[in-house]
N, C-alpha and C positions, 0 to 999 in steps of 0.2 A: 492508507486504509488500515484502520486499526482495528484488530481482531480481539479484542479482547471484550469480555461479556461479565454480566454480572450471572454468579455461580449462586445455582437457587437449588440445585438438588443430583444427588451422583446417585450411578447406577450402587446395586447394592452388592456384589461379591466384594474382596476385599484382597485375594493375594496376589501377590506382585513378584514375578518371573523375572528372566530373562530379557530383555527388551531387544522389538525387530526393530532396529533401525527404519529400514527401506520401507514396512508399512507405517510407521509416523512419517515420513516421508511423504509416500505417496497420497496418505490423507491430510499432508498439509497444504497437498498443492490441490486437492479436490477444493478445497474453504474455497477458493477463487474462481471458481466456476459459480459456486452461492453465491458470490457477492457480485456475479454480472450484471450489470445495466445495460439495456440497448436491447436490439433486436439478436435471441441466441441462436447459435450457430448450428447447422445438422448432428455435430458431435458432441453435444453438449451431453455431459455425462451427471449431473446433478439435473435428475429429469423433475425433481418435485418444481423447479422453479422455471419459468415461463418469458416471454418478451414481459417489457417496460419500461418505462419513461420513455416512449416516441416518439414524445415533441419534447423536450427536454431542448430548449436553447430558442424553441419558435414564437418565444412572446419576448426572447428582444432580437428575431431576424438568424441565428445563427443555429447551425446546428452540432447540439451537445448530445447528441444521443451515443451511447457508451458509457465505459470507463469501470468505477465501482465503485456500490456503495457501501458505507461504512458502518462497520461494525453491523452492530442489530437494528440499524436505523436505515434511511433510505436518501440521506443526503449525502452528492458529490462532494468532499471535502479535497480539494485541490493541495494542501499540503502535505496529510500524510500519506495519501494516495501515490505522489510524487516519490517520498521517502520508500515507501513500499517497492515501486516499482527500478526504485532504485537500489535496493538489496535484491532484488531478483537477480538481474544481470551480474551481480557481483559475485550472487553464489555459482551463478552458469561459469564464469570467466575462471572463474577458482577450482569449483569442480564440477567442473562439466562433465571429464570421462565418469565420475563417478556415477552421475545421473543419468549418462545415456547406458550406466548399465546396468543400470536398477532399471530401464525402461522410462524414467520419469523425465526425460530431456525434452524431448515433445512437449510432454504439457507444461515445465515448466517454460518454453520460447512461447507456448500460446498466452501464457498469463501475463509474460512479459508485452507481448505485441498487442494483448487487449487494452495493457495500458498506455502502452505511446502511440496506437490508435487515436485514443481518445484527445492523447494530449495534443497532435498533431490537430486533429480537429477546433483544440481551445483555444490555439495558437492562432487565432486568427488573420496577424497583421503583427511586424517587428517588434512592435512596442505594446500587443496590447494579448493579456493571455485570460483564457476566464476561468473565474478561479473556485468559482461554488456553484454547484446546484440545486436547488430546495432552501431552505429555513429551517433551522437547530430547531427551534420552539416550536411552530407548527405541525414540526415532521414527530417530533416528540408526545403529542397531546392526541396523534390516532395510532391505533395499533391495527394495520393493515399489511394484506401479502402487498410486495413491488408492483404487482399486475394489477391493485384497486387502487392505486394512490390516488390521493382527492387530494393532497396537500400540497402548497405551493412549490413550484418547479423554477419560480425567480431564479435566473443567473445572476451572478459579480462578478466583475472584471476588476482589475489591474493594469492601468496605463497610465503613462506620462502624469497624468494630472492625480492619479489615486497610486500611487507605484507600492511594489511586494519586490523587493529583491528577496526576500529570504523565499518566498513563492519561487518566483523567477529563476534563479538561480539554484534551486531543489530541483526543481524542472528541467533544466538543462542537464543537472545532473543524473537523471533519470535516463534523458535520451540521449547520452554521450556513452553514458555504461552502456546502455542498450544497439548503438550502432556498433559495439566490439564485439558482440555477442553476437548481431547478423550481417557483421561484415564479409564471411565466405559465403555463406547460405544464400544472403538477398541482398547484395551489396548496391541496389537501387535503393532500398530501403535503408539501408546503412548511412548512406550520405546522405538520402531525406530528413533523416534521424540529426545527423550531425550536424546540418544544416540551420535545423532548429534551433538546437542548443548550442549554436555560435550567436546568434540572433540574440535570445534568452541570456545568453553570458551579459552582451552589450546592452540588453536591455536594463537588467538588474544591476548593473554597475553605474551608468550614467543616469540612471534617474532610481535613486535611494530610498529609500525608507519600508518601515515594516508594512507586512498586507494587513496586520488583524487594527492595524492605525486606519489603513483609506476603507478596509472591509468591515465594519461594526458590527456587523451581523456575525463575525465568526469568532467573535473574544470568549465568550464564552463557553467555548467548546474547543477550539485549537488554538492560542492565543500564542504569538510567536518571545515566548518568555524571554528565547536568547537572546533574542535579535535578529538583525540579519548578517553580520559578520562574518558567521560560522561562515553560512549556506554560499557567501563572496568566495571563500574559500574552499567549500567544497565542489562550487562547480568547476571550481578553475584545475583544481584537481582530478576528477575526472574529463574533463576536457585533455588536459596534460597527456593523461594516458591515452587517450580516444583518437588523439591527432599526433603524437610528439612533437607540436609542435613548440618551442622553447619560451613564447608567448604567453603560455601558462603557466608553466613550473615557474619564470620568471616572477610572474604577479604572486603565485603562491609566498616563495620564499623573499619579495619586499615587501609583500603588504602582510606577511605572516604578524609581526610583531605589533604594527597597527594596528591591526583587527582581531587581536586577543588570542591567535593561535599558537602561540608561548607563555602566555601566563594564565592560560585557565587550567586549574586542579579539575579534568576530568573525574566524575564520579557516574557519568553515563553517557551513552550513545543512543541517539532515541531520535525521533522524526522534527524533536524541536533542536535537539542540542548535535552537531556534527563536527564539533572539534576532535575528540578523537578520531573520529574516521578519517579525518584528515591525515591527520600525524599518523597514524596505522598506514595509508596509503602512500603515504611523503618517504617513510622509512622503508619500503620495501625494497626489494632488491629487484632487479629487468629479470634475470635467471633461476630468479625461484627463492623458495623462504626456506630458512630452518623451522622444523616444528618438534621444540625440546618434548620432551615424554612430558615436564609437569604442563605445557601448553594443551597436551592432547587427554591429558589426565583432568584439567580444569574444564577443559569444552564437554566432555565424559558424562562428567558430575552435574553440566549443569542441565544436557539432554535427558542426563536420569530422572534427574529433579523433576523434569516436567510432566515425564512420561510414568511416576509413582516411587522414587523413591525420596519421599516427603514426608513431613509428621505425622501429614493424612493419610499416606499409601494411597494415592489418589492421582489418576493418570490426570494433566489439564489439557488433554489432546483431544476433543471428542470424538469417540468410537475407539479411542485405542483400549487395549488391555480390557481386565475384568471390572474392574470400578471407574467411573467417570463421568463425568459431569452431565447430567439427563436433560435439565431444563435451562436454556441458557434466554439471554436477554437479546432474542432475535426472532424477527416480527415475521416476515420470510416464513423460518424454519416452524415455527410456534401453530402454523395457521395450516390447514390441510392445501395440496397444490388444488389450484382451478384446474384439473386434470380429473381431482376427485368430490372436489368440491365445487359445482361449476357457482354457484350460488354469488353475486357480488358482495363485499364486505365492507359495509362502509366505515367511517372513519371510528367511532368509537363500537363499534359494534364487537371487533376482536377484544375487544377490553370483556365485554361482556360475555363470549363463548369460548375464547380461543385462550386468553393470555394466566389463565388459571390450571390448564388443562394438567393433567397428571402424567398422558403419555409423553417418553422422549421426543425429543426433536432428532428430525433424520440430518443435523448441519453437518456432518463428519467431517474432520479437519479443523475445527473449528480451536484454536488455542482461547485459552479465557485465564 
């Protein structure tokens, strides 16, 4: 799920302080509550936004209600969403004490279990995972809240005859990280979890190829540039950890060289490319990491960076600090809640009252 928005206009104070960690923080993990799909929960703490997509999976038989939508748009994207949900458990496994003492450890497992929720549910059958919800182009040409959507809700899958290992295999890595994260807590849920993504390993591995090759519908918008090699290795990697079982690490370190995780010049780690993460995971130590001063001095700079210390002086967190980003490129946050607005909105009709408006959006958390 990719948060990131097109930057149309910042709040207007200008100095830039001190920065609280723990409220960029807390408002990064509120963004996930705005981007729920499905029917929301009593504790739903972003009250502007409401239930939607209810039948999401009922016009091909299955049910895909959940998960979250992407960015400022209102389609399930099954790959970054995947990626997403699998940086979550990684920040809980890493620093967990710290989050449960900023308070935020709650809401960060509820964001993690809204996503492998969903993905349990898309997991239909060993071989077969579904991998999108709605249409890029359609979803794109109405600007509506999630609660009026008129635009198609088509599902795509991924199986045997159309295969995604880099789906696949993103996927498992999602709910491998995620059953180590609720393996004391809800250790029924833990093996459901891993259960899965043993399935999703096998899946992805004996039947090959890219998802944006059997999926045409999604080249346009997450198209898997790398491949699927990385994601081969990234699930096996997190599987490794998730089980110790030596089954893993084994495939890691033969098939590293085959499948390009020795000779790719890493220049990013991002929801299409996961060779670093690999090699960052493969090198670590059982007993813990060193973290040199210039490591903690480079992570520093580039939290600063985000949160205003830039050419712009300009926090890109929205709601953090004095100055920051007021109108972003999100249909949702753009549009008054049906709370205050009960009025229905049809598909071009936000184009015409909403998608110009002058007041902020209330997305807080929202990075852009």
């Amino acid at each position: 799920m990719s948060s990131a928005a097109s930057l149309i206009g910042v709040s207007s104070e200008t100095d830039v302080g001190a920065f609280d960690y723990g409220e960029a923080l807390s408002k990064s993990l509120l963004y996930f509550e705005a981007q729920r799909s499905g029917r929301l929960p009593y504790n739903q703490r972003v009250t502007w936004r409401d239930h939607s997509g209810l039948t999401d999976g009922l016009e091909q038989g299955v049910d895909l209600v959940g998960g979250y939508h992407d960015a400022g748009d209102h389609v399930k994207f099954g790959l970054p969403m995947a990626f997403t949900v699998t940086m979550l458990p990684w920040s809980v496994i890493e620093y967990g004490d710290s989050l449960a003492s900023t308070g935020e450890l709650s809401h960060a497992l509820e964001a993690i279990k809204w996503g492998t929720d969903y993905f349990i549910k898309a997991h239909t059958s060993p071989n077969v995972l579904w991998a999108e919800v709605g249409d890029g182009d359609t979803d794109r040409y109405c600007w509506q809240r999630p609660e009026d959507m008129t635009t198609s809700r088509r599902a795509f899958k991924i199986d045997e005859n159309n295969p995604g290992s880099d789906l696949a295999r993103e996927t498992a890595a999602a709910m491998a990280a995620a059953s180590i994260v609720f393996r004391t807590t809800n250790p029924h849920y833990s093996h459901l979890l891993l259960h899965h993504a043993q399935q999703l390993f096998e899946f992805g591995d004996k039947y090959r190829g890219k998802y944006d090759e059997s999926l045409r519908v999604v080249k346009s918008y997450y198209a898997s540039v790398s491949g699927y090699m990385d994601e081969l290795l990234w699930g096996a990697t997190w599987l490794s950890r998730a089980t110790d079982n030596d089954h893993y690490i084994s495939y890691v370190v033969d098939m590293a060289h085959q499948l390009g995780g020795l000779s790719w010049a890493m220049s990013e780690f991002s929801w299409d490319v996961k060779f670093a993460g690999v090699q960052l995971l493969a090198s670590m130590c059982h007993e813990g990491t060193v973290t040199p001063d210039e490591m903690i001095v480079f992570a520093k700079s580039q939290i600063d960076y985000i949160l205003g210390t830039n050419p712009m002086k300009t926090s890109y967190l929205v709601g953090y600090g004095p100055k920051y980003p007021t109108r972003v490129h999100h249909r949702g946050a753009s549009i008054a809640s049906d709370k205050e607005y009960k009025g229905f909105i049809g598909c071009t009709q936000g184009y015409d009252y909403w998608y110009g408006r002058s007041e902020p959006n209330s997305n807080r958390g929202l990075h852009v």
